[in-house]
N, CA, C and O atoms as a DFTB+ gen file, in Angstrom:
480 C
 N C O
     1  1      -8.694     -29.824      10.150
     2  2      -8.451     -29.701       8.727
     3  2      -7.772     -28.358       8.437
     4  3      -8.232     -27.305       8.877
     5  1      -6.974     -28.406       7.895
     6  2      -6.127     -26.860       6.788
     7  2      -6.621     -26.144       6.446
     8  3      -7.584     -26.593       5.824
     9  1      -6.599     -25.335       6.441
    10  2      -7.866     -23.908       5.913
    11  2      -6.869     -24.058       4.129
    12  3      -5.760     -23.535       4.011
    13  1      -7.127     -24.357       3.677
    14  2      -6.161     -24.444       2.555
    15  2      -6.151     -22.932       1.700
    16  3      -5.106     -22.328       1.457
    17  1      -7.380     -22.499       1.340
    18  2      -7.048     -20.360       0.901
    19  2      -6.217     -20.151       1.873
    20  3      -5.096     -19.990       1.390
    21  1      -6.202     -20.034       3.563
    22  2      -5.485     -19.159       4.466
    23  2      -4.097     -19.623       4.243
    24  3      -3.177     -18.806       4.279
    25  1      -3.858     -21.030       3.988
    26  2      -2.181     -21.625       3.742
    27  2      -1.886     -21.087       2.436
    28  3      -0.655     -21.118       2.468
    29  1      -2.112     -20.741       1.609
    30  2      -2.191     -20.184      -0.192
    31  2      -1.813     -19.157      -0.109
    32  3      -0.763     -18.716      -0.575
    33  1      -2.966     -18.368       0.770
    34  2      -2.667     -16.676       0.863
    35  2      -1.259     -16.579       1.532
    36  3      -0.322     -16.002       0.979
    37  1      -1.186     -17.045       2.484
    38  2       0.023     -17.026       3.410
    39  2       1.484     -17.171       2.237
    40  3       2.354     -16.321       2.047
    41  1       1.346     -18.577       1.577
    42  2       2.649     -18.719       0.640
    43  2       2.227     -17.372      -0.316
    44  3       3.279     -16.805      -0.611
    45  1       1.385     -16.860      -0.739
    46  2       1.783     -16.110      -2.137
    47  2       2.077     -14.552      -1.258
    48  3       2.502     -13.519      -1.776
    49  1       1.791     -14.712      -0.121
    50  2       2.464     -12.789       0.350
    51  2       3.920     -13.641       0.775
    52  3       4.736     -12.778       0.451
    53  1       4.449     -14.382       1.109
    54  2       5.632     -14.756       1.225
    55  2       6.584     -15.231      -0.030
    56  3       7.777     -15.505      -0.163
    57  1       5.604     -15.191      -0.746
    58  2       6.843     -15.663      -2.168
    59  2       6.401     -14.092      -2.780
    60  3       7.418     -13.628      -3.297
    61  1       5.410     -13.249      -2.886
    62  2       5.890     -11.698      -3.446
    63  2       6.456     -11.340      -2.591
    64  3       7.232     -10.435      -2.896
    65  1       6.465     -11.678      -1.351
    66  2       8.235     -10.472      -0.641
    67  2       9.389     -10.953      -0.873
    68  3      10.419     -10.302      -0.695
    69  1       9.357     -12.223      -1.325
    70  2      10.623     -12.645      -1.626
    71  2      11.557     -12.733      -2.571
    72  3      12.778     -12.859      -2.479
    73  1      10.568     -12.621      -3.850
    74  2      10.810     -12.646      -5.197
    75  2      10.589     -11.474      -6.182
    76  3      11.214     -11.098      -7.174
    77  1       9.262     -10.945      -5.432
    78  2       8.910      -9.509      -5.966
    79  2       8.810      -8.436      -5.642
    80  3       7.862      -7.743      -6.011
    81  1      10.005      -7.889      -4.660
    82  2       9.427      -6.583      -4.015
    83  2      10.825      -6.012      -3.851
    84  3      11.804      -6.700      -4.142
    85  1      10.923      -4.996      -3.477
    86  2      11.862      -3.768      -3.598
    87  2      12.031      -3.250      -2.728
    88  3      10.985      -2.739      -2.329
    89  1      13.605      -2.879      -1.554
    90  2      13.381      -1.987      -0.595
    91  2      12.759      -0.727       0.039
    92  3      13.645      -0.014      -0.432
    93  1      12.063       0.066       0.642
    94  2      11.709       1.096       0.728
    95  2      11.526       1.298       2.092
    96  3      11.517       0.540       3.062
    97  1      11.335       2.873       1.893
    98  2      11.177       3.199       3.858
    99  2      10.679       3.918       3.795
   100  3      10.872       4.939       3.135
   101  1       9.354       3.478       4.865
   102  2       8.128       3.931       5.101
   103  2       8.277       5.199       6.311
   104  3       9.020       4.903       7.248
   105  1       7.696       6.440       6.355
   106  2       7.715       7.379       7.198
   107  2       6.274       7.727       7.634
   108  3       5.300       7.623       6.888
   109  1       6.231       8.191       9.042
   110  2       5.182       8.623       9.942
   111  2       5.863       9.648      10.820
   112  3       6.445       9.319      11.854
   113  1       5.770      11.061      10.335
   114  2       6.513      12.115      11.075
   115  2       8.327      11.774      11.079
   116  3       9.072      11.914      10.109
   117  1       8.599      11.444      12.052
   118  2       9.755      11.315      12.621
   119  2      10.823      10.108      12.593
   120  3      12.045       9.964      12.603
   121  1       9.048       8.923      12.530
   122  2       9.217       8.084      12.588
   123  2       9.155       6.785      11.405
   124  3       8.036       6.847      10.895
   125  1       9.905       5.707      10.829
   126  2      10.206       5.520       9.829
   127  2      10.715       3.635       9.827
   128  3      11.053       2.980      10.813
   129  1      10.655       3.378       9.041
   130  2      10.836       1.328       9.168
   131  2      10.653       1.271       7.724
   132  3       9.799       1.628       6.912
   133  1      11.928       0.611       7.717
   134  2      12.677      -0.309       6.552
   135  2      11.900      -1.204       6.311
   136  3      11.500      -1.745       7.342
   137  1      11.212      -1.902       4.754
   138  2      10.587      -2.605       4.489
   139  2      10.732      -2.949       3.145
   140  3      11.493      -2.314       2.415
   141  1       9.807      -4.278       2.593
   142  2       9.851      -4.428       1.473
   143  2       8.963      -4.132       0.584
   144  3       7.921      -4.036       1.232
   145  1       8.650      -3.850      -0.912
   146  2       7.318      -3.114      -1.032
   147  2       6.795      -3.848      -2.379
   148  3       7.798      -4.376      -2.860
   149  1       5.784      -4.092      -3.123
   150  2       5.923      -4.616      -4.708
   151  2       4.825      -2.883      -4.973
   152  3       3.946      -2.350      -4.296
   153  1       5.377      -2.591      -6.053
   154  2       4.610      -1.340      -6.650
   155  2       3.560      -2.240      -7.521
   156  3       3.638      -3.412      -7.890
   157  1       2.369      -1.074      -7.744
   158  2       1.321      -1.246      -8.560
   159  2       0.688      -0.204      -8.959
   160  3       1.197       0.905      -9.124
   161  1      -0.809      -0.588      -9.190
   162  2      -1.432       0.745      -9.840
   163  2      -3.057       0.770      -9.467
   164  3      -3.648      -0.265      -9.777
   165  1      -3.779       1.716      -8.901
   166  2      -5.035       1.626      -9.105
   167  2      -5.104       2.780      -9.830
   168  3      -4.548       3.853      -9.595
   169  1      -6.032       2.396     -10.981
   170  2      -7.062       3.673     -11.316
   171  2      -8.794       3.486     -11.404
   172  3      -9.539       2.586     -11.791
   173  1      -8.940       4.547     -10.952
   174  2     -10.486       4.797     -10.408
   175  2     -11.061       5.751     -11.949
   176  3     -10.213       6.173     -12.735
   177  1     -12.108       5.912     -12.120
   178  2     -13.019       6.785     -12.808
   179  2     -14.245       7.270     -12.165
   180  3     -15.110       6.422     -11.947
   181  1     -14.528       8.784     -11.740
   182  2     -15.013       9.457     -11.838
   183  2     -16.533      10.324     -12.666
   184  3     -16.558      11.364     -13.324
   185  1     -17.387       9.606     -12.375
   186  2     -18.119      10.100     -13.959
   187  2     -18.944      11.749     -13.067
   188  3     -19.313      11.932     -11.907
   189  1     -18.945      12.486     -14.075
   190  2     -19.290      13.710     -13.664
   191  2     -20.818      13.950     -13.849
   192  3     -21.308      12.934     -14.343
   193  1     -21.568      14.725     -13.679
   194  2     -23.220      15.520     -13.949
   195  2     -22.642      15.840     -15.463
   196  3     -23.266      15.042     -16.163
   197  1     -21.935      16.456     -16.162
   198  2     -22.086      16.395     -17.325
   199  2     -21.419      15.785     -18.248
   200  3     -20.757      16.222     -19.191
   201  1     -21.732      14.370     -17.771
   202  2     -21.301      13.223     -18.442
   203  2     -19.632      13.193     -18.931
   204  3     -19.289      12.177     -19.536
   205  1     -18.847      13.992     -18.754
   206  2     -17.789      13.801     -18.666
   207  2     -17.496      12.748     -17.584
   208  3     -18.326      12.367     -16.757
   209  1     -15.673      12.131     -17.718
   210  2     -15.408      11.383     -16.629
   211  2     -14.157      12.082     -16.340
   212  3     -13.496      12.779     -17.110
   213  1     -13.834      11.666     -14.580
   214  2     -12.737      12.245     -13.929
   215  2     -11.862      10.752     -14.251
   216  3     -12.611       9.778     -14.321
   217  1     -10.246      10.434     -14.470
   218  2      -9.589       8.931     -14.377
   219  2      -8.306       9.599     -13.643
   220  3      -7.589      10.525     -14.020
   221  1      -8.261       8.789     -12.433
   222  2      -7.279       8.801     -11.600
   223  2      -6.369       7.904     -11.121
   224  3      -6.678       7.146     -10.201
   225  1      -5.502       7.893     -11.524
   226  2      -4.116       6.483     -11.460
   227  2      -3.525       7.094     -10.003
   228  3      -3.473       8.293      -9.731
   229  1      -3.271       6.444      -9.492
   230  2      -2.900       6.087      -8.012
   231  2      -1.570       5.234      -8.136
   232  3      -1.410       4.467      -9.085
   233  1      -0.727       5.380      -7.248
   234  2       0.585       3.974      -7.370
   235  2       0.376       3.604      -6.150
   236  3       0.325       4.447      -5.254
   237  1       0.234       2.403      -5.929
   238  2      -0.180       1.594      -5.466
   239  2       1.894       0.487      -4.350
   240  3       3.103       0.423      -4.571
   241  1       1.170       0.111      -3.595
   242  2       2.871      -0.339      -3.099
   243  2       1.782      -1.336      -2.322
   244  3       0.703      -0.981      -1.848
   245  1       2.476      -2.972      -2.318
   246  2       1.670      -3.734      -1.320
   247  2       2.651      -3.715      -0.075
   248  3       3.828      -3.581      -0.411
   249  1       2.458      -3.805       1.093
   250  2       3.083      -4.114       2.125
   251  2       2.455      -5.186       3.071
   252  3       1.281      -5.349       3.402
   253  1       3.631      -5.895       3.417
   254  2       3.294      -7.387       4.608
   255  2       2.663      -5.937       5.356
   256  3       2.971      -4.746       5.339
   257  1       1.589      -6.787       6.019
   258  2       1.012      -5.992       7.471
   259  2       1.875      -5.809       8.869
   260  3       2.110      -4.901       9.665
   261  1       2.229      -7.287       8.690
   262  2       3.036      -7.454      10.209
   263  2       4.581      -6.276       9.758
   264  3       4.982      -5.438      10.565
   265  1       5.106      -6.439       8.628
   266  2       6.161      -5.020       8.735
   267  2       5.827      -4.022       8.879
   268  3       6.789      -3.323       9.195
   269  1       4.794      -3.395       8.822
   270  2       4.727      -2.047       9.295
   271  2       4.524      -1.428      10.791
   272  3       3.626      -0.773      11.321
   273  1       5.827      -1.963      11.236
   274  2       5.908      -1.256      12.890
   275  2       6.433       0.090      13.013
   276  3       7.658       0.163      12.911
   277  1       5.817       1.153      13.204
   278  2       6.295       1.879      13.666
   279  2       6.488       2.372      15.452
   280  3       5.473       2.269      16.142
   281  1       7.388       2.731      15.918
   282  2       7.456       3.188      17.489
   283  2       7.159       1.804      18.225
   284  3       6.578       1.955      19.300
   285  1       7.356       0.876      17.972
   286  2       6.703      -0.670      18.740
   287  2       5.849      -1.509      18.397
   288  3       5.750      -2.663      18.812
   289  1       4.870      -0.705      17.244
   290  2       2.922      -0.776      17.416
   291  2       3.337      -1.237      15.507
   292  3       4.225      -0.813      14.767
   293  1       2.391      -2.104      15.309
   294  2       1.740      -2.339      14.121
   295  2       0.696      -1.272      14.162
   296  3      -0.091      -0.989      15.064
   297  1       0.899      -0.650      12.764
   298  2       0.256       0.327      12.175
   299  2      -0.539       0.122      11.142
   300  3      -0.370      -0.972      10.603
   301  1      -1.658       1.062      10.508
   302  2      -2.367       0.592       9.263
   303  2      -1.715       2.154       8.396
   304  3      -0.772       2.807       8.843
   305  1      -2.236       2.393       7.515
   306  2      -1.802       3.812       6.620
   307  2      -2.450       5.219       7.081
   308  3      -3.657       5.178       6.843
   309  1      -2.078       6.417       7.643
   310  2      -2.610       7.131       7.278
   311  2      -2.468       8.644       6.993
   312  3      -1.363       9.068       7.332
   313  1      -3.346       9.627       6.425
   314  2      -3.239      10.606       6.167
   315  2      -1.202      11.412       6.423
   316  3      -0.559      11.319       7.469
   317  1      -0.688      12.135       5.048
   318  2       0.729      12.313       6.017
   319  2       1.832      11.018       6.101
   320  3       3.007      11.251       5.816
   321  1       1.526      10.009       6.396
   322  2       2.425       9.028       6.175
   323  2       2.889       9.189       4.624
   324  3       1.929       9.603       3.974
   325  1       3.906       9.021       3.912
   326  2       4.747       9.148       3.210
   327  2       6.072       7.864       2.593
   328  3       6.794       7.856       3.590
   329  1       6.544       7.153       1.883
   330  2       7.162       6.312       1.703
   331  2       8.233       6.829       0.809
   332  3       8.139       7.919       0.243
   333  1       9.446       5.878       0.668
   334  2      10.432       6.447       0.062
   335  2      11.109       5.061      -1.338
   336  3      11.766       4.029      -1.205
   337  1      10.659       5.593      -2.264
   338  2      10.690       4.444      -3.304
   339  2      11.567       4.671      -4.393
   340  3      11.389       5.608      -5.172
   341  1      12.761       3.649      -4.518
   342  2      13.338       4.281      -5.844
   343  2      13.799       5.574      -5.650
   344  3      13.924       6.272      -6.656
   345  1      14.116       6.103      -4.415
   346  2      14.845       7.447      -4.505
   347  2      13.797       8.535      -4.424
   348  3      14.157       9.610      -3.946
   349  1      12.300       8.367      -4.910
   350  2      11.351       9.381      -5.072
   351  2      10.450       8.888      -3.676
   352  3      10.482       7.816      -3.072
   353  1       9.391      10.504      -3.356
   354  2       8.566      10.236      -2.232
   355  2       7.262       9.842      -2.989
   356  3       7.011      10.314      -4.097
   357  1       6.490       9.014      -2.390
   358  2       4.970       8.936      -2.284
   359  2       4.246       9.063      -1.656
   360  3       3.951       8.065      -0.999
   361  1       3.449      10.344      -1.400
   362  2       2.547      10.492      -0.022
   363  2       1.299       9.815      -0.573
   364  3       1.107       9.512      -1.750
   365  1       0.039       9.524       1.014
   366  2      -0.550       8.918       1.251
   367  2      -1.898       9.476       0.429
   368  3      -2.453      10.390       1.040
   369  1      -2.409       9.180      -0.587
   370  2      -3.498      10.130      -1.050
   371  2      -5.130       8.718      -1.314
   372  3      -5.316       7.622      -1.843
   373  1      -5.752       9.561      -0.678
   374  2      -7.090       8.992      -0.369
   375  2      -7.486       8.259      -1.560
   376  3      -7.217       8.809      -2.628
   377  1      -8.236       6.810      -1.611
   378  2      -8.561       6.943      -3.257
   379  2      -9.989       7.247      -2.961
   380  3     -10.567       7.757      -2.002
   381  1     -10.554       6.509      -4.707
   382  2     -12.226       6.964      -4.291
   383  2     -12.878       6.788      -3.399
   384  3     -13.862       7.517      -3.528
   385  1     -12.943       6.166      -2.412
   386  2     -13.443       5.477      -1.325
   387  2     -13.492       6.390      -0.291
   388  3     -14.508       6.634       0.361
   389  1     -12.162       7.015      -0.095
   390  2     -12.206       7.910       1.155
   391  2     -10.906       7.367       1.865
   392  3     -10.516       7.954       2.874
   393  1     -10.140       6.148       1.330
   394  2      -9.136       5.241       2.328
   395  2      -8.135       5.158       1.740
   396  3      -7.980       4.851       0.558
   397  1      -7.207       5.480       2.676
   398  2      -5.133       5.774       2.374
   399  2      -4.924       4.298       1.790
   400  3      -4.071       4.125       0.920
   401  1      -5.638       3.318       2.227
   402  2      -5.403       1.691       2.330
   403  2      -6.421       0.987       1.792
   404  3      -7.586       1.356       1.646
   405  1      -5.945      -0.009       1.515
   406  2      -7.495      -1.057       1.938
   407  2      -6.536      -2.232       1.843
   408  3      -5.365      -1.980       1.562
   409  1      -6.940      -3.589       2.065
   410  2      -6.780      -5.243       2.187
   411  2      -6.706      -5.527       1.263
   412  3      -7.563      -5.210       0.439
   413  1      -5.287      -6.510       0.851
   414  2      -5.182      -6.818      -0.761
   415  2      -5.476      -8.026      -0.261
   416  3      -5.330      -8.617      -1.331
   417  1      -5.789      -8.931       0.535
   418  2      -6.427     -10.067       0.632
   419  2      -7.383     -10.255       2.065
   420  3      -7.565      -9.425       2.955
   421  1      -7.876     -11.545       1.955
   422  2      -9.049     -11.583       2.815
   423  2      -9.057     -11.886       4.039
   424  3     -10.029     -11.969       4.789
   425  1      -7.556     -12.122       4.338
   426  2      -7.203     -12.602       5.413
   427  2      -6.251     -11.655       6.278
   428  3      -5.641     -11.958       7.304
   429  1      -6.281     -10.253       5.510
   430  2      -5.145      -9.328       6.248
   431  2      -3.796      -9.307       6.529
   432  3      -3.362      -8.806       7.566
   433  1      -2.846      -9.996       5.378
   434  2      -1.656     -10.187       5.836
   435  2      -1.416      -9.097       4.691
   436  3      -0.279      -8.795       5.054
   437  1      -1.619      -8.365       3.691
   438  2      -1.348      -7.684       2.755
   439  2      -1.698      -6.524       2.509
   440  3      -2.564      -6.458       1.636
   441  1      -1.308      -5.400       3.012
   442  2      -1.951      -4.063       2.778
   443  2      -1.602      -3.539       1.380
   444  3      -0.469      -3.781       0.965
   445  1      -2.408      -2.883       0.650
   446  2      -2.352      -1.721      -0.421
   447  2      -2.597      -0.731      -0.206
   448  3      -3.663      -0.219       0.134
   449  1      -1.052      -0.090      -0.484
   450  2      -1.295       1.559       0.316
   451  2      -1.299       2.300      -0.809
   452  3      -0.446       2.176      -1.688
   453  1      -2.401       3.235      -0.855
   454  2      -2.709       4.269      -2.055
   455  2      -1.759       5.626      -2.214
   456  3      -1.991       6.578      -1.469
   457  1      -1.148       5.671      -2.773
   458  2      -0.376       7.171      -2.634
   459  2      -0.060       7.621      -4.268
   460  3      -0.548       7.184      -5.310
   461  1       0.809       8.520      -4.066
   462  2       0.871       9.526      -5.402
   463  2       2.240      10.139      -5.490
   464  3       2.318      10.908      -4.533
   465  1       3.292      10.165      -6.143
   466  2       4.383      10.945      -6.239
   467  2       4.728      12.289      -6.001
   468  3       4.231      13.103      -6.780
   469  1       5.433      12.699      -5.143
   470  2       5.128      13.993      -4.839
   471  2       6.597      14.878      -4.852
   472  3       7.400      14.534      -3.985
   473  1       6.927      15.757      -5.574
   474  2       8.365      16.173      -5.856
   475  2       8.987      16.631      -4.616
   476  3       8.215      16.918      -3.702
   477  1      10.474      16.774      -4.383
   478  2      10.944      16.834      -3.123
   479  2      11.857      18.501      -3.444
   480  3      12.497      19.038      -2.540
């Protein structure tokens, strides 16, 4: 029988790279791969000891998993890695969690990489 979510998930990361996403190039030091990207947004909140709150917007970029080869090797995000979007950089910035990344679906074909604009 069809796993029918895993065939679903599969068409909807293949119809957002196809329909919704934007060139960009991803960097790791030296090293660097052409890809496609859809931008987004997380924001997190922060609540403080004196009841104040911290709110932190993040831009967000999904990437196919299997494109991110760098040097031979499928890669995940991290620390230092850097992307090039629209002409501007976005480095890799941790969100609340502690993670450059996490899984935009359940099956791992979709990474969300957390980063932040950073002037050049």
């Amino acid at each position: 029988m069809t796993d029918i979510l895993r065939s679903g998930a599969a068409w909807l990361e293949a119809t957002r790279k196809a329909y919704a996403s934007t060139p960009a190039v991803y960097h790791r030091g030296a090293t660097s791969v052409s890809l496609n990207v859809t931008i987004g947004r997380l924001i997190t909140e922060d609540k403080m000891e004196n009841e104040y709150s911290i709110i932190v917007t993040y831009t967000d970029f999904f990437i196919t998993a299997a494109d991110l080869v760098l040097s031979s090797a499928v890669v995940k995000p991290q620390a230092g890695d850097y992307l090039i979007y629209d002409g501007r950089k976005y480095l890799a910035q941790k969100a609340a969690d502690g993670a450059y990344w996490r899984w935009s679906d359940s099956f791992g074909t979709t990474i969300r990489f957390h980063a932040a604009e950073v002037k050049v």
